[in-house]
LOMAR-126565 format. One line per 8 residues: their letters; for each residue x, y, z of N, C-alpha, C, CB. Coordinates in nm, 2 decimals, padded with zeros to 4 digits. Each point is the difference from the previous one (the first is absolute). Glycine has a CB too. Example, Ala and Ser with C-alpha at 12.3 -4.5 7.8 and 13.67 -1.06 7.14 Angstrom:
2
as = 01.32 -00.57 00.78 -00.09 00.12 00.00 00.09 00.12 00.00 -00.19 -00.12 00.12 | 00.15 00.23 -00.19 00.09 00.11 00.00 -00.08 00.11 00.08 00.12 -00.06 -00.22
This chain:
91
xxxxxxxx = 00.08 -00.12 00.00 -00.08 00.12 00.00 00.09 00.13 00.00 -00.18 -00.13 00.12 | 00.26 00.11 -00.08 00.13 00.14 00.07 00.02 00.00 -00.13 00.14 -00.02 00.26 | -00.09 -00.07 -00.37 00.06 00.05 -00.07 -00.06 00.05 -00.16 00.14 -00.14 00.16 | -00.27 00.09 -00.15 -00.07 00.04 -00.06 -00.09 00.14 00.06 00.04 -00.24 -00.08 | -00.01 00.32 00.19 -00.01 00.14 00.03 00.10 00.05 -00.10 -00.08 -00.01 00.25 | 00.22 -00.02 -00.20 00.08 00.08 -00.04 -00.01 -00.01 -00.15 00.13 -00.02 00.21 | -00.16 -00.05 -00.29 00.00 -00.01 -00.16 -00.12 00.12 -00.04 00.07 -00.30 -00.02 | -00.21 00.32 00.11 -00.09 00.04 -00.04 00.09 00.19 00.05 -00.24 -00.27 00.02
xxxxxxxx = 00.28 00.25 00.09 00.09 00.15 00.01 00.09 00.06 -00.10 00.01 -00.05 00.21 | 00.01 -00.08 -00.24 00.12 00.09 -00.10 -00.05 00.04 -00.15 00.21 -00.15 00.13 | -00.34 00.04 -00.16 -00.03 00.05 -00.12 -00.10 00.09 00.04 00.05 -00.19 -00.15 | -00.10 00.24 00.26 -00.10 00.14 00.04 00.12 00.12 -00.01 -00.20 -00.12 00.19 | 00.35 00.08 -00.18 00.08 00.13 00.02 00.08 00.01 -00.12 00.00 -00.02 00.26 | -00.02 -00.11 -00.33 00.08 00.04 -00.17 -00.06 00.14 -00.09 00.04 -00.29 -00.05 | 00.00 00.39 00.05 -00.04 00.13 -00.10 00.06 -00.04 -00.10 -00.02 00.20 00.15 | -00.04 -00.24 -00.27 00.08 -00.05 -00.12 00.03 00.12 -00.07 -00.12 -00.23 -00.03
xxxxxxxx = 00.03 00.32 00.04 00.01 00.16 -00.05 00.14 00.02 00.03 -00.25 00.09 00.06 | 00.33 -00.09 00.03 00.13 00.01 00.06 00.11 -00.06 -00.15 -00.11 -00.05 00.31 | 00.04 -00.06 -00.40 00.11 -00.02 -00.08 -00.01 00.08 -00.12 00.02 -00.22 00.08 | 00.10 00.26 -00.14 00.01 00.07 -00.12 -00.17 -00.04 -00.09 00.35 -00.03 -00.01 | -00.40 00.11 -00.06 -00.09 -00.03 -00.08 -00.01 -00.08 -00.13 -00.04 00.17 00.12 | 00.16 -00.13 -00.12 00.07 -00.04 -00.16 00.02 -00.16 -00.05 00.14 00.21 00.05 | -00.12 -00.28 00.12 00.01 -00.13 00.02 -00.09 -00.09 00.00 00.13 00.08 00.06 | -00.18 -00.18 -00.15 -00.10 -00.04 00.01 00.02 -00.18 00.05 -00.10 00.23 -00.18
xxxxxxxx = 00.17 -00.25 00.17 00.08 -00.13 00.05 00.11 -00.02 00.07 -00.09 -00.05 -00.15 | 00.16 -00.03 00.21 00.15 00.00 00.10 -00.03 -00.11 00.06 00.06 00.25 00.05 | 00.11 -00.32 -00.05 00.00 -00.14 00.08 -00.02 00.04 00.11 00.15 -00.13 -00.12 | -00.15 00.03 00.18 -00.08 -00.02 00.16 00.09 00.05 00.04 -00.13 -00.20 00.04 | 00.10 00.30 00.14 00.10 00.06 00.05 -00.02 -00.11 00.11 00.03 00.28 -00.09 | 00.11 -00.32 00.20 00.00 -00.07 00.09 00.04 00.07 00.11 00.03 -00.18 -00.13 | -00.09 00.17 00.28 00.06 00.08 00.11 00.01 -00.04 00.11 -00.07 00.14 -00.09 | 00.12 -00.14 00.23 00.03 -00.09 00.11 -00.03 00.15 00.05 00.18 -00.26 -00.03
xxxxxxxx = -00.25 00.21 00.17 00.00 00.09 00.13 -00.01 -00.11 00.13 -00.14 00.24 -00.14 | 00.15 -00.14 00.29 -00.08 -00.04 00.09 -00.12 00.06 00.01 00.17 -00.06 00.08 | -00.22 -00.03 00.03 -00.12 00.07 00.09 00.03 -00.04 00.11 -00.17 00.02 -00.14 | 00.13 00.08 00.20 00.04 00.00 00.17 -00.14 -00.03 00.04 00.22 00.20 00.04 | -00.24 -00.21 00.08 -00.11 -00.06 00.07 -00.08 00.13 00.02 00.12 -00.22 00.12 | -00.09 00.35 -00.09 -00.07 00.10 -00.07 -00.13 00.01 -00.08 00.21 00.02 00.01 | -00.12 -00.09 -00.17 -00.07 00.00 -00.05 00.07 00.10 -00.15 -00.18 -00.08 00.24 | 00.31 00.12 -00.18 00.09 00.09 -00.12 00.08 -00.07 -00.06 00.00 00.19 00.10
xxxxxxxx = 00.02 -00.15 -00.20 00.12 -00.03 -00.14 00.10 00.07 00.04 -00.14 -00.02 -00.19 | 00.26 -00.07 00.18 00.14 00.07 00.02 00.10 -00.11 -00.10 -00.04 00.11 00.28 | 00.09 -00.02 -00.30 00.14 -00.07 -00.12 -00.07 -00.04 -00.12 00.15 -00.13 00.17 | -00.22 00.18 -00.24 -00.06 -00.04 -00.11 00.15 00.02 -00.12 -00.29 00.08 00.10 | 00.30 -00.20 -00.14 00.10 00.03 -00.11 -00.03 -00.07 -00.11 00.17 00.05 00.14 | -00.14 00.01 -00.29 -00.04 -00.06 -00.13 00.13 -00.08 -00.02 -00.16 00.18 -00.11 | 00.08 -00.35 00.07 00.07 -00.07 00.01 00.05 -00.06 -00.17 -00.11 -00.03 00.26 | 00.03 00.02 -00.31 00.02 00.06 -00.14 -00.11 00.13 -00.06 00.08 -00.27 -00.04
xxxxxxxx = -00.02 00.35 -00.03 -00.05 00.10 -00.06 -00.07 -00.05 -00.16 00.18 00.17 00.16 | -00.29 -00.07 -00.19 -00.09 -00.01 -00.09 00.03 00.07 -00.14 -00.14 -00.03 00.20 | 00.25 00.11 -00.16 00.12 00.03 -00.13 -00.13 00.14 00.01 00.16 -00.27 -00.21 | -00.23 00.29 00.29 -00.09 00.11 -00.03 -00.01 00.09 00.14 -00.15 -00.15 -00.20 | 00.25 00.25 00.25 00.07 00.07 00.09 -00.20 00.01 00.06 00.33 00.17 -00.14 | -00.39 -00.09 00.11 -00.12 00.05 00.04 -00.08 -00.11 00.02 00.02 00.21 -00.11 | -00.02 -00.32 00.06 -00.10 -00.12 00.04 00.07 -00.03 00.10 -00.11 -00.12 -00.20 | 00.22 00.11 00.21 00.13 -00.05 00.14 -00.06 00.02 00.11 00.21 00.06 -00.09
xxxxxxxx = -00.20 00.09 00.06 -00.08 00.12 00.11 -00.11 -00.01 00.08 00.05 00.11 -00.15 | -00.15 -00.12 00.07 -00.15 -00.05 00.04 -00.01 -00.07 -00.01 -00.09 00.11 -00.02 | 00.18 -00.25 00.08 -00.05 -00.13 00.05 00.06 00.03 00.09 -00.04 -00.16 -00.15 | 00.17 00.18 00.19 00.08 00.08 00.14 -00.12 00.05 00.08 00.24 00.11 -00.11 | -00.28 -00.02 00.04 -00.10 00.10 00.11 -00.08 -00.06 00.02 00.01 00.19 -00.05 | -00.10 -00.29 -00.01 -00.11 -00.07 00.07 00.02 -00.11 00.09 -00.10 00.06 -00.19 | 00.24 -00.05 00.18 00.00 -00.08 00.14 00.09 00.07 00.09 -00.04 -00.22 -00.11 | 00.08 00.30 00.09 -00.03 00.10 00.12 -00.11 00.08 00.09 00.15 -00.01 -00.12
xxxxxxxx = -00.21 -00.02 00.06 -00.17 00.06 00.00 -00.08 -00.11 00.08 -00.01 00.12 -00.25 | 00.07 -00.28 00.27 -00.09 -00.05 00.10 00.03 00.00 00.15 -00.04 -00.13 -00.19 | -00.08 00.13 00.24 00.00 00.06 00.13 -00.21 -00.17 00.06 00.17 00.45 -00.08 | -00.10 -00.53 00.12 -00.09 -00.11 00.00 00.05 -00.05 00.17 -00.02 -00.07 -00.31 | -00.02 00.14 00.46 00.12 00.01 00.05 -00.08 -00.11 00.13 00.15 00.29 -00.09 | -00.32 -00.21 00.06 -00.05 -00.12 00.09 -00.01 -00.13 -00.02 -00.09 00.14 00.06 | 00.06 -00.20 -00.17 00.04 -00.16 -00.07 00.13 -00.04 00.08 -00.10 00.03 -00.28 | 00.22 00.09 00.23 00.15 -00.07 00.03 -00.01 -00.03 00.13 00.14 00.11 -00.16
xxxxxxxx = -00.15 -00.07 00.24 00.04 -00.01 00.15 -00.07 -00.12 00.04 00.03 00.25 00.05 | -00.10 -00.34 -00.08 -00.09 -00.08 00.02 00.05 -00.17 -00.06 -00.17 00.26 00.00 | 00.24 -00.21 -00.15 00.03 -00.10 -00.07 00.17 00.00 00.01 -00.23 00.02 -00.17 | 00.29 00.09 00.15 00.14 00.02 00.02 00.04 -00.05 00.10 00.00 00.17 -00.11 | 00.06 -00.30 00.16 00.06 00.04 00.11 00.15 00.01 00.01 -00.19 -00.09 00.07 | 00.27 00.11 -00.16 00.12 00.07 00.00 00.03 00.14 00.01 00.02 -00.17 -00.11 | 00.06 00.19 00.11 00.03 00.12 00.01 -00.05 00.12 -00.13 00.19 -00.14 00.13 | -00.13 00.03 -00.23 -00.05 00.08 -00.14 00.00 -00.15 -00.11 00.14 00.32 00.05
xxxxxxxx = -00.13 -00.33 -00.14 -00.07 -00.07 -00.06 00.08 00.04 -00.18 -00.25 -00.01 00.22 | 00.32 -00.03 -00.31 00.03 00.05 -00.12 -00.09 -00.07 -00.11 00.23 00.05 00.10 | -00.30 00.05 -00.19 -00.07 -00.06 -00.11 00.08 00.04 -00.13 -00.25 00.00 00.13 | 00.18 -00.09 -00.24 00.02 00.03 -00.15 -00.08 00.04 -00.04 00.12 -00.12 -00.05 | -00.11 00.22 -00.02 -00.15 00.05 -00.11 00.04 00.04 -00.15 -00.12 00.11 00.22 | 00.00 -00.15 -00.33 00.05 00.03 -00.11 -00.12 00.07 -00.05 00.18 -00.18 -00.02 | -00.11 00.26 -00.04 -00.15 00.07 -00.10 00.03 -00.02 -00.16 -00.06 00.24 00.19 | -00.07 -00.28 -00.22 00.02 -00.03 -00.15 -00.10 00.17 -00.09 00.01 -00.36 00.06
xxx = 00.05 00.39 -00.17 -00.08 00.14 -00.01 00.01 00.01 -00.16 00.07 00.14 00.23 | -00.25 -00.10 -00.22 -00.05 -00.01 -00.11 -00.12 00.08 00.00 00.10 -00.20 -00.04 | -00.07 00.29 -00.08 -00.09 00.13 00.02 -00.16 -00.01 -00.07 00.25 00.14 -00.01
């Protein structure tokens, strides 16, 4: 269930608007963060890039953007927790 919050957060916090307009396709971008028991994103880093600087971007930001803090504390019981996420983009 937790992890299917966080999937539905991150595609409520993807602004696709955020990528160049010009782009109407781009390989999948890949990204690793934590979450802390919070419920915040820290260390988000692109693990492979999408060759498309601005799609990079606004997949970065949408997961910086999740904030899911009462689920975590409940399910998390580590400290923090490291996920993969990939966005695939298509306009």
């Amino acid at each position: 269930m937790y992890v299917q919050a966080v999937q539905r957060k991150v595609t409520e916090n993807w602004l696709k608007y955020e990528v160049d307009p010009r782009i109407s396709e781009a390989r999948r971008v890949y990204l690793t963060f934590d979450i802390a028991r919070d419920g915040h994103p820290s260390n988000v880093e692109i693990e492979q890039s999408s060759g498309v600087p601005s799609l990079d971007l606004s997949a970065r930001r949408a997961l910086e953007r999740i904030d899911t803090s009462a689920r975590c504390r409940r399910i998390i019981r580590e400290a923090e927790c490291r996920w993969s996420f990939w966005f695939d983009y298509k306009r």
